[in-house]
N, C-alpha and C positions, 0 to 999 in steps of 0.2 A: 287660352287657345293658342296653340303653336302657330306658327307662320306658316304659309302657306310658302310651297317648292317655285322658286324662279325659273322663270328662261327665260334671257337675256338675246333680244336680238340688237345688233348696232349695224349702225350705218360706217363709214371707213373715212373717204375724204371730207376734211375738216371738221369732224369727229373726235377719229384716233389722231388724226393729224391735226395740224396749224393750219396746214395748205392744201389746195387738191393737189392731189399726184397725179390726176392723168395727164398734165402737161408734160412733168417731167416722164412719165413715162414715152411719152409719141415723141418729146426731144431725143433721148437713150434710141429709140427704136431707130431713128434718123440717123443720128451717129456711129451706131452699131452698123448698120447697114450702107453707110454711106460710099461706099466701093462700086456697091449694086444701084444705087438710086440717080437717077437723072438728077442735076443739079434745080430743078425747079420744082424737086421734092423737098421743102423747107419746113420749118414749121409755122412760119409768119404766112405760108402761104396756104397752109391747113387752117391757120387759124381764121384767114380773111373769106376763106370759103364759108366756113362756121357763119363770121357776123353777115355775108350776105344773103344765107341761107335764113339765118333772124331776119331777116329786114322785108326779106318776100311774105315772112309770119305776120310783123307788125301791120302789113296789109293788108291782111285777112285778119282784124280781129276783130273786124265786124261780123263776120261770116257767122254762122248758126253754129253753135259746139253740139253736136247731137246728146241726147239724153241717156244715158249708156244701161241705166236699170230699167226707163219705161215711168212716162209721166203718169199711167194710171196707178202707181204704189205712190204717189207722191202725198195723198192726201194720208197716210198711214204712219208718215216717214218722223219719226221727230228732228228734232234744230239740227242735231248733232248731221243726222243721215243726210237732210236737204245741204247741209254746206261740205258733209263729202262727197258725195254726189256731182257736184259743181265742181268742185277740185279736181275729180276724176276725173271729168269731163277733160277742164283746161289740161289738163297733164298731158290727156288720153291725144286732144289736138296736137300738142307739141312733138310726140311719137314721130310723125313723118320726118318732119325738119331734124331730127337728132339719126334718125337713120339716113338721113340722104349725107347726113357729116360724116355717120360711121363707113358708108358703101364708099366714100371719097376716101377714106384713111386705107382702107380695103384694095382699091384701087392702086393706090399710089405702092403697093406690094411694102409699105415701111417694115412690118414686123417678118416678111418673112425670110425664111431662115435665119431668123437671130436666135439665138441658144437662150434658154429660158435662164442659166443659171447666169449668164452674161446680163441680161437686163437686170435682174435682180441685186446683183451684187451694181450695178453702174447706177440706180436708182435710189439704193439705200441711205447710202451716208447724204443723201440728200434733204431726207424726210427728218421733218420735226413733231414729233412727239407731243401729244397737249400733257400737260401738268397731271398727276395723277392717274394716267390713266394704266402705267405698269402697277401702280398700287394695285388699283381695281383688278385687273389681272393676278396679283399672287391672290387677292381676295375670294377670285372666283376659280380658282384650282377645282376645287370638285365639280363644280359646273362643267368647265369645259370637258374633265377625263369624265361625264358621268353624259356629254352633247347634249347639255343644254345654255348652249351659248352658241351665237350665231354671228356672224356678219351677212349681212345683205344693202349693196353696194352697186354702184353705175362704174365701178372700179373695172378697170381694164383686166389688171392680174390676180387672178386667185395666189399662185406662187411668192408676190409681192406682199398682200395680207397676211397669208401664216407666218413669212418671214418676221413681220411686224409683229404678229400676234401670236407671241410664242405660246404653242403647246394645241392650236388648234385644226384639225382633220382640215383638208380639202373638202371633204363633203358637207364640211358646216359653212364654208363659202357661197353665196346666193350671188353672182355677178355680169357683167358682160362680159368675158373671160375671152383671152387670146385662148384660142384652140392651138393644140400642139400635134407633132407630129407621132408621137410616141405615149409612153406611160413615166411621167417627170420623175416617181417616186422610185420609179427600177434605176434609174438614167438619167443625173443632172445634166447632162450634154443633151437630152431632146431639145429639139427647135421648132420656133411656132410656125405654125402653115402660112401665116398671114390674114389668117380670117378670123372675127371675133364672134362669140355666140351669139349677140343681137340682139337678146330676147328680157334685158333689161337695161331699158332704159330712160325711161322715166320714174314721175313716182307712184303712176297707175302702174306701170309692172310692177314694182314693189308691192303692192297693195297686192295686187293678183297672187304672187306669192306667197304672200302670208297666208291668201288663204290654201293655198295650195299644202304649206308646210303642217298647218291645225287643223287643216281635214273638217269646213265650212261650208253646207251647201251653198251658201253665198245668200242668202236672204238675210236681209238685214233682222228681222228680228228673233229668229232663232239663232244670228251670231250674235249678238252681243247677248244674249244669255248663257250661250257656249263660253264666253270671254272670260266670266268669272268662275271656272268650275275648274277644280283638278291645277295644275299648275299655275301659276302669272304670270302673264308675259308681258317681260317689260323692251320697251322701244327707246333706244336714244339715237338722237339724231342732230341735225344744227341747220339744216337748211329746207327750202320751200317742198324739195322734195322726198323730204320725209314725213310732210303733214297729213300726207295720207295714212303713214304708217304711225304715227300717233294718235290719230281719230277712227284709225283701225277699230270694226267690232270687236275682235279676238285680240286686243292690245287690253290690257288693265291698268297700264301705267305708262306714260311716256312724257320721255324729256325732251327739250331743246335745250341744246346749247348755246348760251347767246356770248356774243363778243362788242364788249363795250365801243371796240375800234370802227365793226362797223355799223355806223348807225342806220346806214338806208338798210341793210336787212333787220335790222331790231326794231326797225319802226316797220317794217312792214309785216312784222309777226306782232309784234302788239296790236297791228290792227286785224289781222288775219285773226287773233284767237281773242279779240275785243278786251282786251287788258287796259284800256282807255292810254291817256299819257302818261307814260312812264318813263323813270330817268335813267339809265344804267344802275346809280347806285340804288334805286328802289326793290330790287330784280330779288331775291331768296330764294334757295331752294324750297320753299315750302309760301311762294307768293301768291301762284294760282289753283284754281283748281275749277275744273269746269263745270262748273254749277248749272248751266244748262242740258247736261249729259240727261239720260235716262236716271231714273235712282233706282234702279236694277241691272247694271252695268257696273259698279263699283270702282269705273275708270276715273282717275286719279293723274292729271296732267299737270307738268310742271316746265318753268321756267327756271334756269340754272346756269350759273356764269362758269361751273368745270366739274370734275371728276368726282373730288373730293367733296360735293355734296352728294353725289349720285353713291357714293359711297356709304356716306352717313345715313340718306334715308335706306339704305339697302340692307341693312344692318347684318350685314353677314354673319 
């Protein structure tokens, strides 16, 4: 039986990258701009807005997370649905506090009028590359000229990701994207308004997306039967806010990227996806698989320390 057609959606910072880039990006926008911006437009001073906007959270984590699909499906739900569910919840809570950062970045006018090709090019030579992951790219050539490859991203720049990812449309970009003043692809001199889409930023937006991209009336149990039929869609990601896009119904396969260096996030996805104690070196492409899934889902979850496994089992 031949393999069944991929598409391939990925997540971008510390993914494709080593590091997030939306630091370096509000850094570039600061510098770029620094002629126009009051001197108490910093980035130490964006960022301390950030941790104290956390901190009013951590005191509300008592407070009730609403139940976003409705506790009378709950008795219907299986494992998988009951702990996304909860995830979407906590995610869905965190939404306010991630947009009161972004309306502060918004405010502070950092990106506007900067020239999109200027941040791009002052952003690049900055970014580090994970291992393999241009492989996987010359691998996935017909994918992407054929769209079915995606990024979907808390990333700031759509223009910054194709840059990285060479060969792929703007319209396969899913992100919080500086809005610009123009049409970029007529006109690398258009400049951003200063204002960002908004409308992804957590990992319950993602979640939301996908279903929006697979065409999902959003009930849980006619997507995950939708999830195995007609194409794969496979999910790679590396952090908490991608676990909703791996427990995704319409996801069939998804990875984590794990990093041996850091271990508070590798222990806290081995206890998120109950992989018990595990050591870095125990980790393989082919170590988990969620056995508690539906077994009419055919979804296939993995842990994976880089590219070049995600490669081998993709077997192009």
């Amino acid at each position: 039986m031949p393999n069944k057609r991929k598409c391939f959606v990925i997540d971008f910072d510390e993914t494709v990258t080593v590091h997030d880039t939306i630091k370096n990006i509000v850094q570039a926008g600061i510098q770029l701009n620094r002629g126009d911006l009051p001197s108490t437009v910093t980035y130490k001073n964006i960022e301390d807005f950030y941790v104290k906007t956390y901190r009013q959270l951590n005191s509300k984590k008592g407070s009730h997370l609403p139940n976003a699909w409705g506790q009378h499906h709950a008795h219907r739900l299986c494992n998988v649905t009951l702990k996304y569910i909860n995830e979407y919840n906590y995610q869905s809570f965190l939404k306010p506090y991630e947009d009161e950062t972004l309306q502060n970045i918004v405010n502070s006018d950092i990106f506007k009028g900067v020239c999109v090709d200027a941040l791009v090019k002052a952003v690049t030579p900055e970014l580090e590359i994970r291992s393999g992951f241009n492989s996987f790219l010359e691998n996935s050539s017909d994918l992407l000229k054929e769209g079915l490859l995606y990024v979907l991203s808390l990333n700031f720049s759509k223009e910054l990701i194709c840059n990285v990812v060479k060969g792929l449309a703007q319209s396969q970009v899913y992100c919080n994207y500086l809005e610009t003043s123009g049409d970029v692809k007529s006109d690398i001199s258009v400049k951003y308004n200063g204002k960002l889409n908004g409308k992804i930023l957590v990992g319950s937006d993602k979640s939301d997306v996908l279903f929006d991209m697979f065409g999902s009336d959003r009930t849980f149990e006619s997507s995950f039967k939708a999830g195995s039929q007609g194409a794969e869609v496979w999910y790679i990601g590396d952090s908490r806010s991608d676990y909703l896009s791996i427990l995704h119904p319409l996801v069939n396969v998804g990875f984590l990227l794990i990093d041996e260096q850091n271990t508070d996030k590798f222990q806290k996805c081995c206890d998120f996806f109950k992989t018990g104690k595990l050591g870095y070196g125990d980790i393989t492409a082919t170590l988990y698989e969620a056995g508690w899934l539906p077994s009419d889902t055919c979804k296939r979850v993995y842990l994976v320390k880089g590219w070049h496994e995600i490669i081998s089992l993709a077997r192009f």
